[in-house]
N, C-alpha and C positions, 0 to 999 in steps of 0.2 A: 483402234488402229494400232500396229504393232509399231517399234521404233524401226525398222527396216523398209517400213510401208511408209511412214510418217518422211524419214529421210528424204524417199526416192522421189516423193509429190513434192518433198522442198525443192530440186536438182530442178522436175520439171516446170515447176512456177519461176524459178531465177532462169531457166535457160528460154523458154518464152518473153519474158521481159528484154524490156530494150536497155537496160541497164547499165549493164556488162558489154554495151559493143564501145564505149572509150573505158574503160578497164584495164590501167596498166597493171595486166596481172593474168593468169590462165583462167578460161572460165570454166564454169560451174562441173563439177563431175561427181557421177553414183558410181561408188566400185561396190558396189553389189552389200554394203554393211552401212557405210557413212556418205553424206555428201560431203564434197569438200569444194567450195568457195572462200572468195575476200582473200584470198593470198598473190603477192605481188609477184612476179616475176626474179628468181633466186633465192626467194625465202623460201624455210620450211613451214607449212602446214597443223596446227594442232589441236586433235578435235578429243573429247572423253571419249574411252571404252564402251561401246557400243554395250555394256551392261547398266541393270538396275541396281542401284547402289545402297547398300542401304547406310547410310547416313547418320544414324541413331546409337549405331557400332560405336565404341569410342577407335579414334586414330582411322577410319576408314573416311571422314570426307578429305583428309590430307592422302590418303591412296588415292583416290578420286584425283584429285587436283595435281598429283603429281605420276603418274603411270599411267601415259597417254599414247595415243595414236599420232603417229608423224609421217607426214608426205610433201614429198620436193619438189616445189614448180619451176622448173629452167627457165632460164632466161628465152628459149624458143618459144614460151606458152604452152608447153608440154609439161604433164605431171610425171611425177616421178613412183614409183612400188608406193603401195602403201606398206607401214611398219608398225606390224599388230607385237611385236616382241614385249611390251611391257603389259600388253591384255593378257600372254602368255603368262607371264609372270604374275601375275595377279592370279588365274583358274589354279596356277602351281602354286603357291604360299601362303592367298589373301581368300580366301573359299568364302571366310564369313564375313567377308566386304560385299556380296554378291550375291542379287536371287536367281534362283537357278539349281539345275538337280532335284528340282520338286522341291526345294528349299524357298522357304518365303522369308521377306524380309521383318523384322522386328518394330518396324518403324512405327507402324500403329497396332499396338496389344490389343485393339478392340475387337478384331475376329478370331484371336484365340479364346479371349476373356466370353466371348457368343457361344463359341465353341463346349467350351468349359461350363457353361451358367445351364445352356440345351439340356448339355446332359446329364447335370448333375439333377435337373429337376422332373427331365425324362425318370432317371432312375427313381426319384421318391414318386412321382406318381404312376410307376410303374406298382413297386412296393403295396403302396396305399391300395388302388385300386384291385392289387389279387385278394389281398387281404377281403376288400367290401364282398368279392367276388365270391371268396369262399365264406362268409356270412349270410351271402345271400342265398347258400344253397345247404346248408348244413340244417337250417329249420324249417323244419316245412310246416309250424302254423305258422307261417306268416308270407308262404307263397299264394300269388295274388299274378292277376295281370298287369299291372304296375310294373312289381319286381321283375316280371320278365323281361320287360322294357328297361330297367336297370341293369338287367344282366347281359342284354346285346349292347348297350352303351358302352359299361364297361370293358367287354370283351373290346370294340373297336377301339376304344382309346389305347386299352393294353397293347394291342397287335400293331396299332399306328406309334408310340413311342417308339417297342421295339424295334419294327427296319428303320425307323428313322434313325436310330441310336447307334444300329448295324450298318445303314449307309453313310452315318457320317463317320464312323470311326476308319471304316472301310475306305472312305476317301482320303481322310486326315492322316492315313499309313500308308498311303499312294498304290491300294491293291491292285487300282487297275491302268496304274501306270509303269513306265519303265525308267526310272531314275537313273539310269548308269550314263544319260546323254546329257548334254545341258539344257536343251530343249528335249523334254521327257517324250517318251512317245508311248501309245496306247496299246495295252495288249490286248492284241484282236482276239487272242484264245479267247477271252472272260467276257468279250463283247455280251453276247446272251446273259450273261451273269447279273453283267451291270445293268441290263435293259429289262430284265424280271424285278430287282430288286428297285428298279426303279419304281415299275408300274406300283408291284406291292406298298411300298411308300405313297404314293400318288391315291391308288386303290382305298388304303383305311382313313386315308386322309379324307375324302370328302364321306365316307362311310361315317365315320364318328359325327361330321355334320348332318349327317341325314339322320341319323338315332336323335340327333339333338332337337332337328325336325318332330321326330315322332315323339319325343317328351312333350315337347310343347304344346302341340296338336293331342296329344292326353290329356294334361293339363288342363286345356283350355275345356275339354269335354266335359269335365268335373264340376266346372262354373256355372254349366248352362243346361237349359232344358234338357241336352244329352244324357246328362247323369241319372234323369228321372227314368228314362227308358232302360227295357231290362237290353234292348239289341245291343253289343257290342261286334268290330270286325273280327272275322277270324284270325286266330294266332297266325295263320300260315300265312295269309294276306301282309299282315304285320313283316314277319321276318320277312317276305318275299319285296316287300317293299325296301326295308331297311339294308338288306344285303344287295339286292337284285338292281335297285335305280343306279346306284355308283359302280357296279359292275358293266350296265351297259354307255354311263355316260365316259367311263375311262378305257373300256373298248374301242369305243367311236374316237374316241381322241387319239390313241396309240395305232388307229390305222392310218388316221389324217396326219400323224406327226410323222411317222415312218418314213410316208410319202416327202413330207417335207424335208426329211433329213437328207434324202437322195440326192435333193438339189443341191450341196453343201458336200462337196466332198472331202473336208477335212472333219466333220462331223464324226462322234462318237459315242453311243450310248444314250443318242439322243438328244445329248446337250448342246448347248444349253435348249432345255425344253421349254421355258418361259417364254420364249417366242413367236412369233408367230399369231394371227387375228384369231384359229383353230383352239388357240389356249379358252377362250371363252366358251369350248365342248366342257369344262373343267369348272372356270372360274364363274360362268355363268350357272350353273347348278347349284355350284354353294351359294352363292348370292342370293339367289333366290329361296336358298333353306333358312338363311342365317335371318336377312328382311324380314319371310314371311313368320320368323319367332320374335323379332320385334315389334308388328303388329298383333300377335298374340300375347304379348307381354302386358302393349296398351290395353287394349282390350279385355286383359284380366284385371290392370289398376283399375278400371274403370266400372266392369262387373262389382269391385269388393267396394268402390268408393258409393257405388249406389245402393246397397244392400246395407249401410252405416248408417247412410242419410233415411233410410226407409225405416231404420228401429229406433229413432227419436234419440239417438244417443251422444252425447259428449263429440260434435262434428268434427272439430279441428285436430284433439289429440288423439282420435284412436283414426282416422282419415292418415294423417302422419306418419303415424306409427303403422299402418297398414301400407304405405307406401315405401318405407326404409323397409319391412322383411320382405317386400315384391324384388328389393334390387339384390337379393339373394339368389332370385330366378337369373339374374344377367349372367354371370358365369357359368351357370350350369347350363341355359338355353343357347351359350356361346356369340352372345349379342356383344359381347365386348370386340369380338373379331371384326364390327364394323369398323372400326377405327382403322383397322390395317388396308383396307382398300384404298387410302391412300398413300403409296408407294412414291417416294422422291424418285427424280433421274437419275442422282447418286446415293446408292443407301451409306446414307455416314452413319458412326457408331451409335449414338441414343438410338436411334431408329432400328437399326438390327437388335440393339442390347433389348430396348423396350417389344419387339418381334417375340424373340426370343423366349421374354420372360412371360409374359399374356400367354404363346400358343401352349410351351411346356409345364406351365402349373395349372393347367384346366383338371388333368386328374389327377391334383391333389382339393381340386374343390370341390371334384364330384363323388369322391372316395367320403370327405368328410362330409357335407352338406348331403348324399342321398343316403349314407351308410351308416357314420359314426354320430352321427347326430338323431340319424334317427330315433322316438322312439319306442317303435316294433322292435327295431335290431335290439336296442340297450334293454328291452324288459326281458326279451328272447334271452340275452347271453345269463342277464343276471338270473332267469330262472334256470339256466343248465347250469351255472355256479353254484349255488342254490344247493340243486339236487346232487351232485360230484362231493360239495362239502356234506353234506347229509350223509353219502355212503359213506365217505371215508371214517365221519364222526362213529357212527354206527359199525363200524370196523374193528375201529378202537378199543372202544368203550363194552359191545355186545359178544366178540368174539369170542370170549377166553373165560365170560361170566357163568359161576357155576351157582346156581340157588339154594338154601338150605332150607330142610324142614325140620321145625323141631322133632326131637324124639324125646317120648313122654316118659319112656322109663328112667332117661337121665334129665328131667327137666330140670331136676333142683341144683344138678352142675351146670347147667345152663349151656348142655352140649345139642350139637345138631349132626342130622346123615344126610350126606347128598342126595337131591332129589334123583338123581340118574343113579343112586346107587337100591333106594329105597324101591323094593320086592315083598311077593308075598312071603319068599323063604325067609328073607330078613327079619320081617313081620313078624314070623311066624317063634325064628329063633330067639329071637328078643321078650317076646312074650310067656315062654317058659324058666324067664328069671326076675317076672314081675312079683311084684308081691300082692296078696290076698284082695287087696281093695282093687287093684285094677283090672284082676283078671275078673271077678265077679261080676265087675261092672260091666265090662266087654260081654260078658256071658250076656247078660240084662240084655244089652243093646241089638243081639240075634236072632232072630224071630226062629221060634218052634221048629218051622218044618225044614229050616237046614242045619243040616248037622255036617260036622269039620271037615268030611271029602268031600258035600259039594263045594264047602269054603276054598278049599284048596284048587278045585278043578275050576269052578268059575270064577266071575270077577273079582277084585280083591276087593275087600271091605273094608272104608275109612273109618277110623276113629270117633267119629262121629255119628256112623251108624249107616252113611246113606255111601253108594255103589260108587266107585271112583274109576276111571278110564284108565288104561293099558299105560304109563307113564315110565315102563322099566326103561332106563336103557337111552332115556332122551334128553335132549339138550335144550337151552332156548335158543338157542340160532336157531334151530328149527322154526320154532314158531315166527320169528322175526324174518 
């Protein structure tokens, strides 16, 4: 109830009462901001500034207390103008005495501090999760029907931070209001704006809950006789479920609400949307995703606690210890969000701040526990490291490497000729400044029926006696 609503129900409960009929004094009156009663007959009248104050200001509860409203009750039992002059003076000098102008008051930091903690962890798990995202698509041994299931999670969580990030910032800057009044008013141009942007929020909102559904419901397939069978659902079933269920239960909500906003003619953009028996088009879908992955949680402790007992093994420490890496599933299967269903009448700040920090760090638990932890992912990267360091080494080290072969004629200076440079003409010239013993030998080592033009026209002939391959002119990076 507003303070001008709240006033006027005061005026008519005092002027209903029998109270005020020996009252030496005017009775009870709404001029349309304040009531004014309990003033006697030639006194003035003095009630606070019809404004909210904030308090927290320093020197603004002594404004409060001291720039008031005054009104004169005559001696006839007639009141006298009301005299807002020093409310005036306050909108002209004391601005930050006062909420108003889309301006809030300071008084409690704990919905900025909400505000601020949303989005800072919006952004890291925005971050995180692209990252997993592009991990999960850059290797492809290690696509799987799993990962595909990993990669519509992530996508929803990504696209659910973002509008959220986008509608709050957008509200937090008053996009779709008009500040220049003290009471703000709505601009009806962006109506449509703010009612897409809505849905959209709303939309990946129960979207990431239903992916979270469908982990589970995989998950749990893995434990049990399912896994043994080769049938799995079709992919397109899959996606059509995951995208498809939250699109038509937030359809059906946004035509029921529409409807309801009509009735409500100061209504705008829908708000406040939480309203309404209709919200349970919304709240009962998720409930029922988030429940039925806490019964698939039980039911996989309970799978892995029997299958312990059944291998004769060490019962209490590895049962334990089999139970502490299950509550690894709660964050990722979104089972923590049971907690928030229960909602106070007044959300005070633990309750917003602890809201807050639960919804917007999920994808940072699902970025590290399906992604960075993995390890498919971490043998994947370390083999493309691996192989990146490999070439570069190989870069280094082979590029510029030239090999030598000895040459016999100068063996005893212990010189050598590039293999890319060594030819038969080379050969050829080099061996007419041999001396007696080597050319002989050479001679020795040529069988009869070639004589020195086939030498020259066919293969060249090693040192050694036996035929050697086309070598002029090459490098080892070739070979490498």
């Amino acid at each position: 109830m507003s303070t001008t609503a709240r006033e006027n129900f005061t005026c008519y409960q005092l002027s209903q009462s029998n109270s005020y009929s020996s009252f030496n004094g005017c009775s009870p009156e709404f001029d349309k901001s304040l009531c004014w009663y309990n003033v006697t007959y030639g006194e003035i009248g003095y009630r606070i500034c019809p404004f909210t104050f904030c308090k927290a200001v320093p020197g603004c509860e002594d404004i409060a207390e001291t720039y008031r409203v005054t009104k004169m009750c005559h001696g006839n039992g007639t009141w006298g103008a009301t005299v807002y002059d020093k409310c005036i003076d306050i909108l002209q000098h004391h601005k930050q005495c006062i909420a108003g102008f889309c301006k809030q008051c300071p008084d409690n930091n704990i919905r900025e501090i909400t505000i601020n903690v949303s989005l800072i962890l919006s952004t890291v798990s925005i971050a995180g999760l692209l990252i997993a995202l592009v991990l999960f698509n850059i290797f492809d041994s290690i696509q799987c029907r799993r990962l595909s299931i990993h990669k519509n999670l992530a996508v929803a969580f990504i696209m659910r931070f973002t509008m959220y990030s986008i509608w709050t910032i957008a509200n937090s800057n008053n996009v779709f209001r008009d500040c220049s009044h003290f009471n703000p008013l709505h601009r009806l141009e962006l109506d449509w704006l703010c009612k897409m942007m809505l849905w959209l929020v709303i939309y990946f909102q129960v979207a990431s809950v239903i992916w979270m559904l469908i982990e589970g419901l995989y998950l749990y397939s893995r434990f049990t006789v399912l896994a043994m069978r080769s049938f799995e659902p079709s992919y397109k079933w899959i996606l059509l479920s995951g995208w498809g269920i939250p699109f038509i239960a937030v359809l059906i909500w946004s035509i029921v609400h529409a409807q309801y906003s009509k009735m409500n003619p100061k209504s705008y953009c829908w708000l406040p949307y939480a309203k309404g028996n209709h919200l349970w088009i919304i709240g009962g879908t998720m409930s029922f995703a988030l429940l039925a992955n806490v019964l698939l949680l039980l039911l996989i402790v309970i799978i892995l606690v029997q299958k312990l007992r059944s291998e004769n093994t060490a019962e209490s420490a590895k049962i334990w210890k089999t139970i502490k890496a299950t509550l690894l599933l709660v964050p990722l299967l979104g089972v923590s969000n049971i907690l928030l269903f229960y909602e106070p009448d007044q959300q005070d700040g633990p309750y917003m701040l602890y809201s807050a920090i639960l919804q917007n760090s999920q994808g940072i638990f699902i970025s590290i526990l399906y992604c960075f932890l993995n390890s498919e992912i971490q043998h994947a990267v370390k083999r493309q490291l691996n192989k990146f360091s490999f070439r570069c080494f190989k870069r280094e080290n082979y590029g510029t490497e030239r090999t030598y072969v000895p040459d016999i004629s100068m063996a005893t200076r212990r010189l050598g000729t590039p293999m890319e440079e060594l030819s038969t003409s080379t050969l050829k010239d080099k061996n007419n400044h041999t001396n007696s013993f080597s050319s002989s030998r050479t001679s020795q080592m040529i069988p009869n029926n070639i004589n020195n033009d086939n030498l020259e026209k066919n293969d060249d002939i090693s040192l050694d006696g036996s035929q050697k391959s086309n070598v002029t002119k090459r490098n080892l990076t070739d070979v490498y």
